[in-house]
C-alpha positions in Angstrom: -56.7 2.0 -26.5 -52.8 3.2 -27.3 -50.4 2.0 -25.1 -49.0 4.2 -22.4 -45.7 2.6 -23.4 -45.0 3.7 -26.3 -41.6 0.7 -26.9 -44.2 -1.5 -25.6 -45.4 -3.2 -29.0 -41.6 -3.9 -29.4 -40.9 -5.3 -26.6 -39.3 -9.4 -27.4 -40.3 -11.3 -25.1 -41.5 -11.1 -21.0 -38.4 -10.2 -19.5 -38.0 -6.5 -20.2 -41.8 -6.3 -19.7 -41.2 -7.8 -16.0 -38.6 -5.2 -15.2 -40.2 -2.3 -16.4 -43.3 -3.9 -14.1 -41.1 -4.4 -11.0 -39.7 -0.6 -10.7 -43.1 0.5 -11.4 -44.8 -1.7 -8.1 -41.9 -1.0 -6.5 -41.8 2.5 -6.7 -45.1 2.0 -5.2 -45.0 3.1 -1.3 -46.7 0.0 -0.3 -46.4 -2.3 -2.7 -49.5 -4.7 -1.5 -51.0 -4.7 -4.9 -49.3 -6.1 -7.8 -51.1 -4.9 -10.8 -51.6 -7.1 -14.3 -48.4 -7.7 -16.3 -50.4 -7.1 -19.3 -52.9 -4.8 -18.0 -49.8 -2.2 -17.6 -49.3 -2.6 -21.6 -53.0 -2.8 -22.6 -52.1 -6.0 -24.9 -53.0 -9.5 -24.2 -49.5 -11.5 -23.2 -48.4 -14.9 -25.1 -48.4 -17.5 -22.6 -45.6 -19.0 -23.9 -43.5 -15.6 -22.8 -44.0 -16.1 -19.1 -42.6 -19.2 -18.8 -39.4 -18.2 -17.6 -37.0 -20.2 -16.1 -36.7 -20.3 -12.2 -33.1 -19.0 -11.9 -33.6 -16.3 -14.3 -36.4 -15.2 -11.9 -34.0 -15.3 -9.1 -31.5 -13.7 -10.9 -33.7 -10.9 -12.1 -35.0 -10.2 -8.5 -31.2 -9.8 -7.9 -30.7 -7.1 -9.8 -33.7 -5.3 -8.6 -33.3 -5.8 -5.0 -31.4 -2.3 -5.2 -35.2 -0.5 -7.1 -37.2 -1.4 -3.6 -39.5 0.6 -2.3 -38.7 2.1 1.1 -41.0 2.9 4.0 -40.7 5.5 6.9 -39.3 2.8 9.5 -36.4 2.1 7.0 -35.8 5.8 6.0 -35.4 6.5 9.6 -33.0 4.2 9.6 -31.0 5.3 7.0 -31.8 8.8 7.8 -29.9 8.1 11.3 -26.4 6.7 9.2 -26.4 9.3 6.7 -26.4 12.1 9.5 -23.9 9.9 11.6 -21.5 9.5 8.7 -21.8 13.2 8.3 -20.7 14.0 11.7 -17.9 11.1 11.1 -16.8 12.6 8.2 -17.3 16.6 9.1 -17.1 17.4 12.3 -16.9 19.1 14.8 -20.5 20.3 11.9 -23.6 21.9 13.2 -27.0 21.0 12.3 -27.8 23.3 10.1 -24.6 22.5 8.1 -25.9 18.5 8.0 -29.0 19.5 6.7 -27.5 21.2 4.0 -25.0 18.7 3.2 -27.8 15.8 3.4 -30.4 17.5 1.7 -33.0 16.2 5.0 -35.1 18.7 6.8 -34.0 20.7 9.9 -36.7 18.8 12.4 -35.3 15.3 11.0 -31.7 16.0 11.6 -31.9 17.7 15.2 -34.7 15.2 16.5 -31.9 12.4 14.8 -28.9 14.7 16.5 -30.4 15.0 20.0 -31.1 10.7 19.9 -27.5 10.4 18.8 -26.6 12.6 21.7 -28.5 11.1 24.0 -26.8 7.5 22.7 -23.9 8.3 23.3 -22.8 8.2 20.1 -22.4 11.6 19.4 -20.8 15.0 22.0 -21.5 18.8 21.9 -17.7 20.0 21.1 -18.4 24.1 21.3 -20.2 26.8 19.3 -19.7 28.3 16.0 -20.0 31.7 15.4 -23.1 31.8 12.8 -23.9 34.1 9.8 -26.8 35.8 11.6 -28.3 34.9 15.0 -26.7 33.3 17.9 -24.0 30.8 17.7 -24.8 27.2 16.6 -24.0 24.4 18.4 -21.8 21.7 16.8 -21.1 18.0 17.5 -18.2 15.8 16.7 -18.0 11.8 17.2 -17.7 10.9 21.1 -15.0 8.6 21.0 -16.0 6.5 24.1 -19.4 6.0 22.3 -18.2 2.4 21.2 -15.3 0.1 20.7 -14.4 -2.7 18.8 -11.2 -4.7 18.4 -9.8 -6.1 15.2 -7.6 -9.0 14.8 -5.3 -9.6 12.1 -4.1 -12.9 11.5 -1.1 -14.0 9.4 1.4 -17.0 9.2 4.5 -15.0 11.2 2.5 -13.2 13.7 -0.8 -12.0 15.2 -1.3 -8.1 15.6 -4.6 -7.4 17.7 -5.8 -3.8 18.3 -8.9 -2.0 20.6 -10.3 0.6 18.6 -12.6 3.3 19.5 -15.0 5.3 17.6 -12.9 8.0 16.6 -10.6 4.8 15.1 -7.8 5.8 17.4 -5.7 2.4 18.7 -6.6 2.9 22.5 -4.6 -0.9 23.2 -2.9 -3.0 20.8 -1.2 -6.4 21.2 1.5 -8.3 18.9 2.8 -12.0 18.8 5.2 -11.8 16.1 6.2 -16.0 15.7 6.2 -18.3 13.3 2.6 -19.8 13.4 2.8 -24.0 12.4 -0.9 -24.8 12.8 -4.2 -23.3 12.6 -5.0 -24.9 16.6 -1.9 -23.0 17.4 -3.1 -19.5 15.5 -6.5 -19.8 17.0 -4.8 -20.2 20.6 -2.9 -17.3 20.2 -5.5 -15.3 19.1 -8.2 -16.1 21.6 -5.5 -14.8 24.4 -5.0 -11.6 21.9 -8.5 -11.1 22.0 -9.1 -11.7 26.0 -6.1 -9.3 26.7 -7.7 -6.3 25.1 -11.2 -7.4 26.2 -10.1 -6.9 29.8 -8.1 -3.6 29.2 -11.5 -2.6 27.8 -12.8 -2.0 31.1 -16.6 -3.2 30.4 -16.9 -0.3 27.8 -19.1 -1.1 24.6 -17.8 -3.5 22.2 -19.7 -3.3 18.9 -18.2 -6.1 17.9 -15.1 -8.3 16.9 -13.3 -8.0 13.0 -10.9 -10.6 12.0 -8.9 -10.2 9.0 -7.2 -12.9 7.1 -4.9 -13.8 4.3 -6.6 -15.6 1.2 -10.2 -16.3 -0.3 -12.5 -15.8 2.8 -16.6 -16.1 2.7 -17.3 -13.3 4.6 -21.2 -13.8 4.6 -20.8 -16.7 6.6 -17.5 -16.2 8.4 -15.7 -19.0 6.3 -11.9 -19.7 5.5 -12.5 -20.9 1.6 -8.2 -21.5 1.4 -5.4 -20.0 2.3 -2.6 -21.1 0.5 0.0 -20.0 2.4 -1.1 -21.3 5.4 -2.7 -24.8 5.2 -5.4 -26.5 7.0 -8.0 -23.8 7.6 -10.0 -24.9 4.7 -13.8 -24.3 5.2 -13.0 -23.8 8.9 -16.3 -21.3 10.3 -14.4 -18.5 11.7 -17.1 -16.6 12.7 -19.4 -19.3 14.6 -15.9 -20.3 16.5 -14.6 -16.9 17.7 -18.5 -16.3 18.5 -19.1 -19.4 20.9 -15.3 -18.6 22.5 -16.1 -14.6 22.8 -19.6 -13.7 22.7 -19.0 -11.3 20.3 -20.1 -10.1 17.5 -18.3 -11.5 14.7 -17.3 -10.3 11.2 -14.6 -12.1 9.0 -12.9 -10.7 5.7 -9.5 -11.1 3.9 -6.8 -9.1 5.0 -6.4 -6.6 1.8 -10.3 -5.7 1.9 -10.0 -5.5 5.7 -6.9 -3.2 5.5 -8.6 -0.9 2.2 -11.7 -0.6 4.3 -8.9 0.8 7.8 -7.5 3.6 5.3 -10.9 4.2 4.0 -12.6 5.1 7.7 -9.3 6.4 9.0 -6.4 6.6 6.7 -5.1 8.1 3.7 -8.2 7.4 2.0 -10.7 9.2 3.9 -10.4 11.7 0.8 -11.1 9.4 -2.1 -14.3 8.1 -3.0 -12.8 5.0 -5.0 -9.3 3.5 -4.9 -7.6 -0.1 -5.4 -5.5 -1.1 -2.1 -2.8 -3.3 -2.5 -1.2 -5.3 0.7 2.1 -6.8 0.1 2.5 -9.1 2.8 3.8 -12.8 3.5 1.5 -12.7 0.5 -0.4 -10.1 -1.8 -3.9 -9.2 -1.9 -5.9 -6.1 -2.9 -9.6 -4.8 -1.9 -11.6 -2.4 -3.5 -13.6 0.5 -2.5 -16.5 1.6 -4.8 -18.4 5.6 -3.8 -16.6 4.6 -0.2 -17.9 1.4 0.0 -15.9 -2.4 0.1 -16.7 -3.8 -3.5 -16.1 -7.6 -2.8 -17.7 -8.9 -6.2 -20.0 -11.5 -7.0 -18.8 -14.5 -4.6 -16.8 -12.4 -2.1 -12.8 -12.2 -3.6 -12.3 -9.6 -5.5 -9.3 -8.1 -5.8 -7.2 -11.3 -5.6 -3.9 -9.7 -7.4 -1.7 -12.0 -5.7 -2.6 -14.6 -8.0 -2.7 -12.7 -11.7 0.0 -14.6 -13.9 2.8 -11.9 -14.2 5.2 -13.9 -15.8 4.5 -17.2 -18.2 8.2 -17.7 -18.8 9.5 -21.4 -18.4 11.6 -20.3 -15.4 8.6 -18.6 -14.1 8.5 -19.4 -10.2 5.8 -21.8 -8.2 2.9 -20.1 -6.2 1.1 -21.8 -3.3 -1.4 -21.7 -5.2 -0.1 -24.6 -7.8 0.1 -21.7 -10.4 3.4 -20.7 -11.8 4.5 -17.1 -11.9 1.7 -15.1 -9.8 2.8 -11.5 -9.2 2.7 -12.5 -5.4 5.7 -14.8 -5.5 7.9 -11.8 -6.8 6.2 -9.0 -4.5 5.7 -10.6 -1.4 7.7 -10.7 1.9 8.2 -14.3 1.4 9.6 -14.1 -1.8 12.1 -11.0 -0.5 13.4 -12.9 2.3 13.3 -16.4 0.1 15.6 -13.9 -2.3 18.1 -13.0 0.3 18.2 -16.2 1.4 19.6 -16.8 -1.6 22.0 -14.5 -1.6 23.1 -16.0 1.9 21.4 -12.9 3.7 19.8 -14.6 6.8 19.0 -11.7 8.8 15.3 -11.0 7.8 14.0 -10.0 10.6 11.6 -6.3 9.2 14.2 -4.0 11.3 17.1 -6.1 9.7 15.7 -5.2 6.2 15.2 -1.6 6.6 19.0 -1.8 7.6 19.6 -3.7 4.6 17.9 -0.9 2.6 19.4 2.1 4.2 22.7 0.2 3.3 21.7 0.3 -0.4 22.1 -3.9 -0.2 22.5 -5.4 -4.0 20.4 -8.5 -3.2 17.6 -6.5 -1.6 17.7 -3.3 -4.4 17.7 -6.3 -7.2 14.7 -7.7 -5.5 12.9 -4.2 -5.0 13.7 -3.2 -8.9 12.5 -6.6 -10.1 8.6 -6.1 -7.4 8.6 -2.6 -8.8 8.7 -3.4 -13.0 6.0 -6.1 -11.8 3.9 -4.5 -10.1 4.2 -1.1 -12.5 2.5 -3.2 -15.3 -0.4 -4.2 -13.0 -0.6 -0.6 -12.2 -1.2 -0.3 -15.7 -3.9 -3.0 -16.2 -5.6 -2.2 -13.1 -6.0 1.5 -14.6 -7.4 0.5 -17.8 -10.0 -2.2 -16.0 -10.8 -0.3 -13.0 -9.8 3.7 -13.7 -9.9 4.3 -9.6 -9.0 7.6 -8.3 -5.8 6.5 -6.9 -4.3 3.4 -6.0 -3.2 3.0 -2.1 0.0 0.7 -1.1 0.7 -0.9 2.6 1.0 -3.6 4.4 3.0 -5.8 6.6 6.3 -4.6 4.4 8.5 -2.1 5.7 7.7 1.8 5.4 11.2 2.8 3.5 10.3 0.1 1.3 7.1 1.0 0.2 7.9 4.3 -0.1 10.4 3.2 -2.5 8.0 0.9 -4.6 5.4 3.8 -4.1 7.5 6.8 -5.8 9.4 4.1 -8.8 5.8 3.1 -9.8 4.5 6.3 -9.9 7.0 7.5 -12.2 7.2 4.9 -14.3 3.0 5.1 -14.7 3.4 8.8 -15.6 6.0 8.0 -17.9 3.6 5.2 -19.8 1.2 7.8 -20.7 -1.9 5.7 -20.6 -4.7 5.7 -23.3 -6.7 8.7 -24.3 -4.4 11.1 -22.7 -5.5 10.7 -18.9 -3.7 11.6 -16.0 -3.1 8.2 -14.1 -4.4 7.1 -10.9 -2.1 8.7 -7.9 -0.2 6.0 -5.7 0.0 6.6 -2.8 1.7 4.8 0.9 -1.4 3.7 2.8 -1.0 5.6 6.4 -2.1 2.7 8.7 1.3 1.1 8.1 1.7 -2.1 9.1 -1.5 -2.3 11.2 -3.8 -1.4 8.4 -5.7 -4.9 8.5 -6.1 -5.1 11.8 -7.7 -1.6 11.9 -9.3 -2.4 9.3 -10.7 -5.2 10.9 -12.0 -3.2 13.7 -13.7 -0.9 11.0 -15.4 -4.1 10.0 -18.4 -4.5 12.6 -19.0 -0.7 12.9 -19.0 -0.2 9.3 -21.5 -3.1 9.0 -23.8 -1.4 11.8 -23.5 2.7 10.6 -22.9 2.5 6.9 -25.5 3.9 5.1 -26.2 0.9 3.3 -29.7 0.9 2.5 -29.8 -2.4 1.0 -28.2 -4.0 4.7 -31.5 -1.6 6.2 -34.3 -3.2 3.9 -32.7 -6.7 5.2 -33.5 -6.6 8.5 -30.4 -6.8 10.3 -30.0 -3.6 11.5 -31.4 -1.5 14.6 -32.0 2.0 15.0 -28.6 3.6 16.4 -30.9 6.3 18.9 -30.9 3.6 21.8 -27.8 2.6 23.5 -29.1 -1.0 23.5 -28.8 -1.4 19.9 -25.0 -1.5 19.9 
């Protein structure tokens, strides 16, 4: 008998024969019988070909894990985030808009509507006139539906913030010292963290988001370094704050943290993919991917901070051991180490906005020298990445990353990059100096509504139509 495959008899070797296999079981709806490799190709298999090694098994089921086959409890599931990020995203929408903006019948999204309602999740906020027939209800986000704080932790202060689901600050909190040790920083936080829990008035708290500087293992709520601030190492951030809180936990670094704030609720609620770079005591960047955190294959992407910028023999030390990382020429340590230089002690932020208004040379020479820095990896990023825009913020001053913001842009325009593209707009990130902390807050709500199918199919999420499950 021919081969229903017709690339079958070329297949070499097992491996593309598995994954053909695997997204045909599991396109399967119930997947309960797996069918003979090489009955699917109607050719006896050489044993020797399905000897594969173990990790390449593991590895392969990797990849497919995205392929799985769904079933109706998990489609209701997703059906229930997909409407609720339409609503997020829309309204004030009515249903009959969501169901022609999610493609899902009318029945699915008012029974899912009316549970959202009923949840709390969701509000009636008027009618709209319709084409034909009376006028439609339509439902925005009910802001009181949830809460959740987000703390930001960095070497010179602690900024704290009680979000609600609209991602409007209702409370905030700031301790802006110098911080010596992590006992200290975990002190002051927990009394951050208390303060806004009692202004909270018992309301729900979906959870707590802590956002940090440095390589963090956000799966498991780890501190993997942070170079400039010592002694955290493979500390368990999560399990700590957990057993001192009772909350729901979620850990990140502080440039995905703030990317994922203006994603939800800041300047990049437009775009569907940007780079976010936070200039900070140090500098990070995060990534967001179809509107989604893209934290790469161990959980740090987007460490900028630490690209080699300059391999010159005068090329200055990073905290990281390495010599001439963009972040020690970008960073607010490296501006006020540069005034300090110039025997500028005042570097308090207010002091340096003075400074700038005042046209200062020490602080213009430092912003030209972040600006031709930071302009090349504009550049590279582009050509690696080629995101919609890029997004700037961070712990530095507005007027001066306005400044940066408008001399990069015009000196990327100017480059006229390969292939005659336009390149990437930059833009001021509109969270200002609370973006991580925001951003942190985003973190345990964007883990419970996101329509991430592949969180649904793991088991850790509930359906949203019962006010238990928050």
């Amino acid at each position: 008998m021919k081969s229903s495959l017709p690339f079958c008899d070329e297949l070499d070797g097992i491996t593309e024969i598995l994954e053909y296999a695997h997204i045909r079981i599991s396109r399967s709806v119930h997947g309960s019988r797996i069918p003979n490799i090489a009955w699917i190709c109607n050719k006896p298999l050489d044993s020797t070909k399905i000897s594969l090694n173990q990790n390449v098994m593991q590895s392969h089921q990797k990849r497919t894990a995205s392929r799985n086959g769904t079933n109706l409890e998990h489609a209701h599931l997703l059906n229930q985030r997909v409407i609720l990020e339409t609503i997020r995203l829309r309204g004030p929408v009515s249903r009959v808009e969501i169901a022609r903006v999610t493609s899902l019948t009318n029945q699915t999204v008012f029974n899912i509507v009316d549970g959202l309602q009923r949840a709390g999740l969701i509000q009636e906020f008027g009618l709209k006139a319709a084409e034909r027939g009376q006028p439609a209800k339509v439902f925005e986000i009910n802001p009181d539906g949830a809460f959740s704080i987000g703390l930001h932790l960095e070497r010179d202060h602690i900024a704290a913030v009680l979000v609600d689901f609209r991602g409007i600050v209702r409370a905030r909190t700031f301790r802006g010292h110098y911080l010596s040790t992590p006992d200290e920083a975990r002190k002051q936080a927990l009394n951050s963290i208390r303060e806004l829990q009692r202004k909270n008035a018992r309301r729900r708290i979906w959870g707590l988001g802590i956002a940090l500087p440095g390589p963090v293992d956000s799966r498991y709520g780890k501190v993997i370094s942070m170079p400039n601030f010592p002694g955290w190492e493979e500390f368990n951030v999560r399990e700590y704050f957990h057993q001192k809180t009772g909350l729901r936990v979620l850990v990140d670094n502080d440039a995905t943290a703030a990317a994922i704030g203006e994603s939800w609720y800041g300047v990049g609620r437009t775009l569907s993919s940007f780079f976010y770079i936070y200039m900070g005591i140090g500098v990070g960047g995060g990534i967001i991917v179809d509107g989604r955190p893209f934290r790469g294959f161990r959980g740090n992407s987007g460490e900028i901070g630490h690209v080699v910028v300059n391999r010159s023999k005068d090329a200055k030390r990073c905290g990281c051991g390495k010599k001439g990382c963009l972040e020690t020429y970008t960073s607010l340590t490296s501006l006020c180490q540069h005034l300090q230089g110039a025997d500028i002690r005042g570097t308090e932020l207010s002091q340096l906005v003075q400074l700038f208004e005042a046209r200062n040379t020490a602080l213009m020479d430092w912003l030209e020298t972040a600006v031709l820095f930071l302009s090349e990896a504009f550049q590279n990023l582009q050509l690696l990445f080629d995101p919609e825009a890029f997004v700037v913020g961070g712990h530095l001053p507005g007027p001066l990353l306005a400044f940066i913001c408008e001399r990069c842009a015009s000196i990327t325009r100017a480059a006229k990059p390969p292939g005659g593209t336009n390149p990437p707009g930059i833009l001021q990130g509109s969270l200002h100096d609370e973006a991580a902390a925001i951003g942190a807050a985003a973190l345990p709500t964007h883990d419970l509504i996101a329509p991430n199918y592949e969180g649904i199919t793991s088991g850790g999420h509930l359906s949203l139509l019962e006010p238990s499950s928050a």
